[in-house]
Structure formats: structure tokens, C-alpha cells
N, C-alpha and C positions, 0 to 999 in steps of 0.2 A: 504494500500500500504506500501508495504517496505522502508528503507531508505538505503542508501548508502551514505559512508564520501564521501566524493572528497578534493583535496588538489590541491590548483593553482601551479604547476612545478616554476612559476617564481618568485611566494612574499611567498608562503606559508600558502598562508588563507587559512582556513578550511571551506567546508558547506556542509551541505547534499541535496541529491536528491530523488525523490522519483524513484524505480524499482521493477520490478513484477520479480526480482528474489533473492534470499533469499542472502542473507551474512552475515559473522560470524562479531561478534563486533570487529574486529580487523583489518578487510579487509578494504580496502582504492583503489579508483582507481583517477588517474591525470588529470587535466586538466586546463584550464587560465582561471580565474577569470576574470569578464567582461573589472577592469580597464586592466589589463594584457592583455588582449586580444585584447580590443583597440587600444593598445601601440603597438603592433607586426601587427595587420592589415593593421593601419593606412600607414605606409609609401606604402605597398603594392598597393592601393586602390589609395590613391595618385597618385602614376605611372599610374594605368590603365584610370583615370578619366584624365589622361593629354594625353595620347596616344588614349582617345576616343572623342576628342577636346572638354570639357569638363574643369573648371576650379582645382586645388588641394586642394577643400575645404573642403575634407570629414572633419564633426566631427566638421570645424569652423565656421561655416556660422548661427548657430545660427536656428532660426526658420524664417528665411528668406531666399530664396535659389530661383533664379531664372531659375537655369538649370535642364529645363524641361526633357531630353530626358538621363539625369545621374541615370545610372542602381543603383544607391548605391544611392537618395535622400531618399527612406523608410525607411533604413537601417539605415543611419545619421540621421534621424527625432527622432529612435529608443533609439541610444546615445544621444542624445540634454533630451529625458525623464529620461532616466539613470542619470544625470548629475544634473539632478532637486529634485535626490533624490530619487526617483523610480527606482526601478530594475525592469522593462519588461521582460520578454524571448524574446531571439532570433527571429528574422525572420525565419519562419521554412526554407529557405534555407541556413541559416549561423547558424543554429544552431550548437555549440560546440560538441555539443553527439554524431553525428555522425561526420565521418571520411571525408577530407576536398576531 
């Protein structure tokens, strides 16, 4: 498999990806770095977990999270692994690579 650079738009990290289509060593395409993307999600997610009665805990509750019926608890479980030091991939519904 091919690699591809990527450069997070908002801190500047660099990393690569893997893609089944060729690119020159020079080519680069953008996107948010997981903490960077956190950062910009987080307030969003917030909103909709308070508007779905639902507490604003994405991201703080830890590995303890009583709100059963909160569309985003897999997702936050997701971040809580990230946070410990591992980098997971995405939920394939929030995956970054495709278009939001």
C-alpha cells in the first residue's frame, strides 16, 4: 500500500496514511489531527448531547458514563483510549477521511 503525508490544518503535525493511489513525494493533503479534532468536535457534541436530554460530558466522564441512550458514548469511550496513549481509528462513522 501507498503512503500519503497529511498535515493537521490546525497545529501542523505531520503523518502519513496508507492509499491505493499513487502520489508524488511532495504531494500532501489536510486534515485535524485526532487532538485537533477533538478540540473543534467537542463543543459541537456538547450542544447536541444537551439538546438530546442527555448530560455535556462528551470526552469527560472518564470510563464511567451512565447515559445509556447518548449516541456519542462509543465514540467518547474511543477518546478516553486515545488519551491513555493509544491512537484507535475513528469510529467508521466519524471517520476524518471522509467528508463530514
Amino acid at each position: 500500500m501507498k503512503k500519503l503525508r497529511v498535515k493537521c490544518m490546525k497545529c501542523g503535525k505531520e503523518w502519513e496514511k496508507e492509499t491505493s493511489v499513487s502520489w508524488g513525494p511532495d504531494d500532501f493533503t489536510s486534515s485535524l489531527c485526532h487532538p485537533c479534532f477533538r478540540e473543534v468536535i467537542s463543543p459541537i457534541i456538547h450542544k447536541k448531547q444537551l439538546r438530546e436530554g442527555n448530560f455535556d460530558c462528551f470526552g469527560k466522564s472518564g470510563d464511567d458514563c451512565d447515559q445509556i441512550q447518548c449516541k456519542y458514548k462509543e465514540w467518547c469511550f474511543h477518546w478516553e483510549e486515545t488519551e491513555k496513549g493509544t491512537e484507535p481509528e475513528l469510529p467508521t462513522m466519524y471517520s476524518t477521511s471522509s467528508p463530514m
